[in-house]
C-alpha positions, 0 to 999 in steps of 0.5 A: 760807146752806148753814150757816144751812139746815144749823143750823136743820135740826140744831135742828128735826129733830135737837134738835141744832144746828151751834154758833155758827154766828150767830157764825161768820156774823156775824163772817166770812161776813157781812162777806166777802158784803156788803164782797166785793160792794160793788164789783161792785155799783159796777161795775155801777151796781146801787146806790140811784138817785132815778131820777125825779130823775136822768132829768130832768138832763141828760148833763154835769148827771149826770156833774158830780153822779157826779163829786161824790159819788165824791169824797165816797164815796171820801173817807168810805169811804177813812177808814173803809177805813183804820180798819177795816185799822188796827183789823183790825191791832191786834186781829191783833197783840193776838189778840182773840178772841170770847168763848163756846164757840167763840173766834174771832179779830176782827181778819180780820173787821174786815180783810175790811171794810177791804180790801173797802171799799179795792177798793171806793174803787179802783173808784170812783176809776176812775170818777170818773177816766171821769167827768172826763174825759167832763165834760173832753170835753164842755166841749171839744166845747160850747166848741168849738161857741161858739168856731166860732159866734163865728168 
Protein backbone atom coordinates (compact mmCIF):
# COMPACT_ATOMS: atom_id res chain seq x y z
CA UNK A 1 0.00 0.00 0.00
CA UNK A 2 3.10 2.39 1.19
CA UNK A 3 4.58 1.63 -2.50
CA UNK A 4 1.42 2.02 -4.12
CA UNK A 5 0.90 5.52 -2.31
CA UNK A 6 4.49 6.26 -2.94
CA UNK A 7 4.24 5.48 -7.22
CA UNK A 8 1.21 7.41 -7.46
CA UNK A 9 2.52 10.23 -5.53
CA UNK A 10 6.20 10.22 -7.57
CA UNK A 11 4.00 10.17 -10.87
CA UNK A 12 1.08 13.07 -10.08
CA UNK A 13 3.58 15.49 -8.31
CA UNK A 14 6.94 14.61 -9.50
CA UNK A 15 6.28 13.10 -13.19
CA UNK A 16 8.12 10.70 -11.81
CA UNK A 17 7.11 7.30 -10.55
CA UNK A 18 8.77 4.35 -8.51
CA UNK A 19 9.59 1.52 -11.62
CA UNK A 20 7.65 -1.60 -11.64
CA UNK A 21 6.29 -1.35 -8.93
CA UNK A 22 2.83 -3.15 -10.57
CA UNK A 23 4.95 -5.59 -11.14
CA UNK A 24 6.63 -5.88 -7.72
CA UNK A 25 2.98 -6.05 -6.45
CA UNK A 26 1.70 -8.60 -8.29
CA UNK A 27 4.38 -10.92 -8.23
CA UNK A 28 5.15 -10.84 -4.38
CA UNK A 29 3.08 -8.62 -2.37
CA UNK A 30 0.12 -9.73 -3.78
CA UNK A 31 0.26 -13.02 -3.19
CA UNK A 32 2.43 -13.29 0.33
CA UNK A 33 -1.21 -10.86 1.58
CA UNK A 34 -3.83 -12.91 0.12
CA UNK A 35 -2.11 -16.70 0.49
CA UNK A 36 -0.35 -15.42 4.08
CA UNK A 37 -3.69 -14.54 5.16
CA UNK A 38 -5.88 -17.46 4.18
CA UNK A 39 -5.47 -19.31 7.16
CA UNK A 40 -5.94 -16.61 9.67
CA UNK A 41 -9.16 -16.01 7.99
CA UNK A 42 -9.90 -19.66 8.49
CA UNK A 43 -9.19 -19.70 12.05
CA UNK A 44 -11.38 -17.28 12.46
CA UNK A 45 -14.07 -18.37 10.63
CA UNK A 46 -14.10 -14.95 8.66
CA UNK A 47 -15.05 -16.39 5.26
CA UNK A 48 -18.25 -16.41 3.09
CA UNK A 49 -21.24 -18.22 5.17
CA UNK A 50 -24.98 -18.43 3.40
CA UNK A 51 -25.83 -17.45 7.21
CA UNK A 52 -29.79 -17.56 6.26
CA UNK A 53 -29.45 -20.91 5.62
CA UNK A 54 -26.72 -22.39 8.06
CA UNK A 55 -28.76 -20.74 11.08
CA UNK A 56 -31.47 -22.77 10.50
CA UNK A 57 -29.54 -26.52 10.79
CA UNK A 58 -29.21 -27.82 13.63
CA UNK A 59 -25.72 -28.22 15.65
CA UNK A 60 -24.70 -32.02 14.50
CA UNK A 61 -26.45 -30.78 10.71
CA UNK A 62 -23.76 -27.97 10.57
CA UNK A 63 -20.95 -29.92 11.92
CA UNK A 64 -21.63 -32.75 9.34
CA UNK A 65 -21.60 -30.18 6.54
CA UNK A 66 -18.17 -28.40 7.88
CA UNK A 67 -16.86 -31.94 8.05
CA UNK A 68 -17.80 -32.35 4.50
CA UNK A 69 -16.56 -29.24 2.99
CA UNK A 70 -13.07 -29.50 4.93
CA UNK A 71 -12.47 -32.55 3.11
CA UNK A 72 -13.43 -31.07 0.05
CA UNK A 73 -11.35 -27.94 0.74
CA UNK A 74 -8.46 -29.78 1.95
CA UNK A 75 -8.36 -31.90 -1.12
CA UNK A 76 -8.66 -29.04 -3.70
CA UNK A 77 -6.49 -26.77 -2.31
CA UNK A 78 -3.80 -29.91 -1.15
CA UNK A 79 -3.45 -30.35 -5.02
CA UNK A 80 -3.04 -26.91 -5.96
CA UNK A 81 -0.72 -26.71 -2.69
CA UNK A 82 1.47 -29.16 -4.19
CA UNK A 83 1.25 -27.53 -8.00
CA UNK A 84 1.93 -24.45 -6.87
CA UNK A 85 5.55 -25.44 -4.84
CA UNK A 86 6.36 -28.06 -7.82
CA UNK A 87 5.80 -25.12 -10.01
CA UNK A 88 7.62 -22.65 -7.78
CA UNK A 89 10.68 -25.40 -7.78
CA UNK A 90 10.86 -25.89 -11.35
CA UNK A 91 10.96 -22.00 -12.09
CA UNK A 92 13.73 -22.06 -9.15
CA UNK A 93 15.95 -24.27 -10.48
CA UNK A 94 15.19 -22.96 -14.34
CA UNK A 95 15.68 -19.24 -13.11
CA UNK A 96 12.73 -17.67 -14.83
CA UNK A 97 12.39 -14.42 -14.57
CA UNK A 98 10.15 -11.50 -15.57
CA UNK A 99 10.50 -9.69 -18.76
CA UNK A 100 10.81 -5.53 -18.81
CA UNK A 101 13.08 -3.27 -16.83
CA UNK A 102 13.02 -4.95 -13.97
CA UNK A 103 13.77 -9.02 -14.09
CA UNK A 104 12.34 -10.43 -11.23
CA UNK A 105 12.52 -14.05 -10.38
CA UNK A 106 8.77 -16.14 -10.50
CA UNK A 107 9.42 -19.10 -9.13
CA UNK A 108 9.22 -17.30 -4.90
CA UNK A 109 5.88 -16.12 -6.10
CA UNK A 110 4.35 -19.36 -7.16
CA UNK A 111 6.27 -20.87 -3.56
CA UNK A 112 4.56 -18.09 -1.63
CA UNK A 113 1.23 -19.47 -3.04
CA UNK A 114 1.91 -23.08 -2.45
CA UNK A 115 3.17 -22.63 1.05
CA UNK A 116 0.42 -20.23 1.81
CA UNK A 117 -2.22 -22.71 0.86
CA UNK A 118 -0.21 -25.78 2.62
CA UNK A 119 -0.68 -23.77 6.11
CA UNK A 120 -3.96 -23.18 5.00
CA UNK A 121 -4.91 -27.15 4.63
CA UNK A 122 -3.06 -27.76 7.93
CA UNK A 123 -5.44 -25.44 9.66
CA UNK A 124 -8.34 -27.06 8.28
CA UNK A 125 -7.28 -30.57 8.67
CA UNK A 126 -7.03 -29.34 12.39
CA UNK A 127 -10.69 -28.35 12.25
CA UNK A 128 -12.13 -31.11 10.56
CA UNK A 129 -10.04 -33.19 13.07
CA UNK A 130 -12.46 -30.96 15.96
CA UNK A 131 -15.40 -31.14 14.04
CA UNK A 132 -15.34 -35.41 14.01
CA UNK A 133 -14.59 -35.62 17.16
CA UNK A 134 -17.84 -33.06 18.03
CA UNK A 135 -20.12 -35.35 15.56
CA UNK A 136 -18.14 -38.49 17.49
CA UNK A 137 -19.41 -37.12 20.99
CA UNK A 138 -22.50 -36.06 19.73
CA UNK A 139 -23.64 -39.49 18.62
CA UNK A 140 -22.20 -41.09 21.67
CA UNK A 141 -24.40 -38.67 24.02
CA UNK A 142 -27.83 -39.15 21.40
CA UNK A 143 -27.08 -42.97 21.34
CA UNK A 144 -26.60 -42.88 24.97
CA UNK A 145 -29.90 -41.32 25.68
CA UNK A 146 -31.94 -43.91 23.49
CA UNK A 147 -30.09 -46.70 24.85
CA UNK A 148 -31.05 -45.42 28.51
CA UNK A 149 -35.01 -44.82 27.03
CA UNK A 150 -34.97 -48.37 25.99
CA UNK A 151 -33.47 -49.78 29.25
Amino acid sequence: MILVTASTIGRYLFSNPIPNVVTIVEMYLMPLLIFGAASLVQRNNDHIVVDALHRRFQTRTKSLISVISLAIGISIFGLISILSIQEGAILTIEGSQTSGQLSLPIGPSWLIVGFGLLVLCARMFEQLITNLLDLIAEYDSSTTELFSRWV
